[in-house]
N, C-alpha and C positions, 0 to 999 in steps of 0.2 A: 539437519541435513548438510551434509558436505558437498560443494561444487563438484558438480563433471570433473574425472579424472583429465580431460582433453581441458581444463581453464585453469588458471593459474591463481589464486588468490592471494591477494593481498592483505595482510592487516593491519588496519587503519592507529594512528600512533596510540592509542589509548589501547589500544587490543580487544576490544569489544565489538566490533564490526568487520570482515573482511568482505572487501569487496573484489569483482572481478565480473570481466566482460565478457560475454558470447556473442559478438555479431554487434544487432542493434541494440541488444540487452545486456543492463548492468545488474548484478546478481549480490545483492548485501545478505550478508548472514549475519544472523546476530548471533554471539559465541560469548557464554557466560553461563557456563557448567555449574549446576545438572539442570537449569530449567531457565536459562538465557533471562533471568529478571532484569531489570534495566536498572542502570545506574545513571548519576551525571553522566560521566565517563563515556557510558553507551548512548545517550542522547550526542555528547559531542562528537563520538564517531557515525554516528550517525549522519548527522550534519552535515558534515566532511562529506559523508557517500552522497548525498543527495546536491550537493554545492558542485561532485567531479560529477557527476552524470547530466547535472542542468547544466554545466557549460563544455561537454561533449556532444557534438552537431552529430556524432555518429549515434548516438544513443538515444532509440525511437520509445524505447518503453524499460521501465525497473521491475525486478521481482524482490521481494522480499522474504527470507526465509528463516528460519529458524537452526540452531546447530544440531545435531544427535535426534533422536527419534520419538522423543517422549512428549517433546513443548516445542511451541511456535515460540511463545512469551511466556513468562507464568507471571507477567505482571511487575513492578516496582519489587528492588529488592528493600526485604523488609527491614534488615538486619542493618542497613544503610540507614534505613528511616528513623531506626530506632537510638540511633546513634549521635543523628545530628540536630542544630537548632530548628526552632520553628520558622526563622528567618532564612536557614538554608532550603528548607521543604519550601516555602513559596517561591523563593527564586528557581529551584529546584524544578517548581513546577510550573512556572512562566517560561523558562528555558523548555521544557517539552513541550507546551503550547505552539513559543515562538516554529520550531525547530517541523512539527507534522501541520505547520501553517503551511511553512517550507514545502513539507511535500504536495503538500495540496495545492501551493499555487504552480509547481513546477511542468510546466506545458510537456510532458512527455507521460501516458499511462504508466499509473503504478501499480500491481498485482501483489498481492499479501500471500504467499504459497503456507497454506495451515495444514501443517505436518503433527502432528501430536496437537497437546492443550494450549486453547489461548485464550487467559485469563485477566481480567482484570485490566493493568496498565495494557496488556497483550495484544488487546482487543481492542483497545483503545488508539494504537498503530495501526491496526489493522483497519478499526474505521476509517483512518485517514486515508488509507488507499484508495483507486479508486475501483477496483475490484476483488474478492476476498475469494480466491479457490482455496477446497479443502477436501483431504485425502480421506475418503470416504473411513470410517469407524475409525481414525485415529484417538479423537478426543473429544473434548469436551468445550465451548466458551461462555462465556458470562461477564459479570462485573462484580463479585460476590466481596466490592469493597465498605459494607455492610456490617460485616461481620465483624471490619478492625473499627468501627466508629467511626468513619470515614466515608466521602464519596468520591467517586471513579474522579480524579481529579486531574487527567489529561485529555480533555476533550470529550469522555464518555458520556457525561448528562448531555449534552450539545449534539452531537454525532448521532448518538445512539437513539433520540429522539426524532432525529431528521432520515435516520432510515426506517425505523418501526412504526413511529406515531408518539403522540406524550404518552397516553395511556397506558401501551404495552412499553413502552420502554418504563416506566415509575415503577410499574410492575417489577420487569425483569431484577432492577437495582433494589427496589426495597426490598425483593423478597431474598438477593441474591443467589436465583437459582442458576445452576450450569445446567446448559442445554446439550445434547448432541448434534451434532452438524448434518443430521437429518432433518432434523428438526429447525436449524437456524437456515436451511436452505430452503425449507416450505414458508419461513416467515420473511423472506426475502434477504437474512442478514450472510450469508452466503451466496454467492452469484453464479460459483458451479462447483459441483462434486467429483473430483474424478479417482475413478478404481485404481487401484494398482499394486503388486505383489510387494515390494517396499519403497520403502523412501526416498533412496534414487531415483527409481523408474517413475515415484510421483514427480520429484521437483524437475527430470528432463521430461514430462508430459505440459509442467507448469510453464519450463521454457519455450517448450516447441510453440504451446498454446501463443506466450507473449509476442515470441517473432512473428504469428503471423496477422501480428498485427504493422507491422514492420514492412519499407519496400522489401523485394518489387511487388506482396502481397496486395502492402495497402499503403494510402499518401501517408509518412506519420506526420506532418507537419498537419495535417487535415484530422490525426485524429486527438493530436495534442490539439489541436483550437478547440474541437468539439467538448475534448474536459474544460478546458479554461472557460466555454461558455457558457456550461451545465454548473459545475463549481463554485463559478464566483455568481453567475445568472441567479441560481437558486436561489440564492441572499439577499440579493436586491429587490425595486418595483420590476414589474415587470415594461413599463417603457423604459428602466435603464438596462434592462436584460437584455430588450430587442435592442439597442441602443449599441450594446458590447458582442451582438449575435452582428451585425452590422459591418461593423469594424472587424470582426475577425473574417468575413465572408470574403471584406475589403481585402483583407492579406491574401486570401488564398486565392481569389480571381487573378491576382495578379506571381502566380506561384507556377513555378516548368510542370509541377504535378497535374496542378490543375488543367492546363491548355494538352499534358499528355491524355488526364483521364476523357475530359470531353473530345477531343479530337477519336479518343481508340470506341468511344459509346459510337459516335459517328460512321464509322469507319469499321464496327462492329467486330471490334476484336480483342485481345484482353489489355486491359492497361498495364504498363512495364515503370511502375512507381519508382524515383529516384530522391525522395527526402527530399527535396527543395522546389 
C-alpha cells in the first residue's frame, strides 16, 4: 500500500522503509518488491522509523504497512539467508529481536495495517504490534517456517504463544498451516477486520481508526502508559505489575490531560485532549 496521496513519504537510507506522518500518526511502509521480505537492511530502516517517531512528542500512535497489494510481509528474504554465514543469520536475528523489542517498548500504539499475506517473519512484526487490523479476504497468515527446517526465529515461538496459548500456537508452527484472516480474528490473532473496495480505502480506514486514538479524541500520553503497562506488566509478577501500574498512574495524575479529563467528567461535557 502506498501513503495517502495528501503525505509525503520519505525513504529511510537503506530504501526498505519509507516513512511519513499524518497528524499524530507516523505511517512506515515496508517496500521490497514483490512481497516486502525483510532483510538486515529493512530491519535497520526499520529501526530508524521507530527511533523518529519515539522521539517525536507529536506522534500519539504508528501504523505499519506493507507496499503493493499482494503482502504485508511474506516473511525473511530467503535468498539473503541462503547466501550468508551462520554467524551473520544469528546476529541477523538478535538484531530483529533487539529492533521489535524496540517497538514494543515504545510508549506510543502500534497498528500492523494487513493488506495482502503476512507470513512467517511477516507475522512475526506484526505480533510485535500492538494491534493487527486486517482487510478482510486479502490473505492469508501463519509461521509456515517448518517447511525450510527451521523455527519462526523473530519473536514468533514467544509472541505467538502469549497471544494463542502454547498449545494452539505448537500447533499452528509445527503444522505450518496458513490461516485466513477470518479465521485468525475468531482465534483472537487479529484484533479487527475491516471491509473495503481496495487498498487505499483499507489503509486510510486503518489511519482514521489510529487517529482516533489521538487528541483531542483521546489523552495519548494515557494510552501510551496503558501499553507500557499491559506490555511489560504481562512479563513480570504480578506485584511488580501493580508496582509499574502505579507509577505510571503517578505520571498521569500529574499530566494537563488528566486534570482536563476529570475536570470535563465533572462538569459533564466532552473532554478537549491535548497530548501532555
Amino acid at each position: 500500500m502506498s501513503p495517502p496521496a495528501s503525505l509525503t513519504a520519505e525513504t529511510l537510507p537503506n530504501g526498505k522503509v519509507t516513512y511519513a506522518k499524518d497528524g499524530p500518526v507516523a505511517l512506515f511502509t515496508l517496500t521490497n518488491p514483490p512481497a516486502n521480505g525483510y532483510s538486515f537492511e529493512m530491519m535497520r530502516d526499520l529501526d530508524e522509523a521507530i527511533l523518529r517517531a519515539r522521539f517525536d512528542d507529536e506522534v500519539t500512535a504508528i501504523v505499519i504497512a506493507g507496499e503493493g497489494e499482494k503482502f504485508f510481509c511474506a516473511g525473511a528474504d530467503i535468498g539473503m539467508l541462503n547466501d550468508v554465514t551462520p554467524s551473520f543469520k544469528y546476529s541477523f536475528c538478535l538484531h530483529a529481536n533487539e529492533t521489535l523489542l524496540r517497538l514494543e517498548h515504545t510508549p506510543k500504539l502500534v497498528i500492523a495495517a494487513l493488506g495482502g499475506h503476512c507470513v512467517g517473519g511477516g507475522l512475526e512484526i506484526a505480533l510485535a504490534c500492538d494491534l493487527r487490523v486486517a482487510r478482510k479476504g486479502s490473505g492469508r497468515c501463519g509461521l509456515p517456517e517448518i517447511s525450510l527446517g527451521v523455527l519462526p526465529g523473530t519473536g514468533g515461538t514467544q509472541r505467538l504463544a502469549r497471544v494463542l496459548g502454547k498449545a494452539r500456537a505448537i500447533e499452528m508452527m509445527a503444522t505450518g498451516d496458513l490461516i485466513d484472516y477470518a479465521t485468525a480474528g475468531e482465534l483472537g490473532l487479529i484484533t479487527k477486520t475491516i471491509e473495503a473496495d481496495d487498498e487505499a480505502a483499507f489503509l486510510g480506514q486503518v489511519l482514521e481508526y489510529a487517529r482516533s486514538f489521538a487528541p483531542p479524541k483521546k489523552a495519548g500520553m494515557s494510552v501510551g502508559h496503558i501499553k507500557r503497562a499491559v506490555q511489560t506488566g504481562a512479563e513480570i509478577p504480578l506485584e511488580a505489575g501493580l508496582a509499574l501500574e502505579r507509577e505510571l498512574q503517578a505520571k498521569l495524575f500529574a499530566s494537563d490531560d488528566a486534570r482536563e479529563g476529570i475536570a470535563a467528567f465533572v462538569e459533564k461535557r466532552d473532554a478537549e485532549f491535548r497530548g501532555r
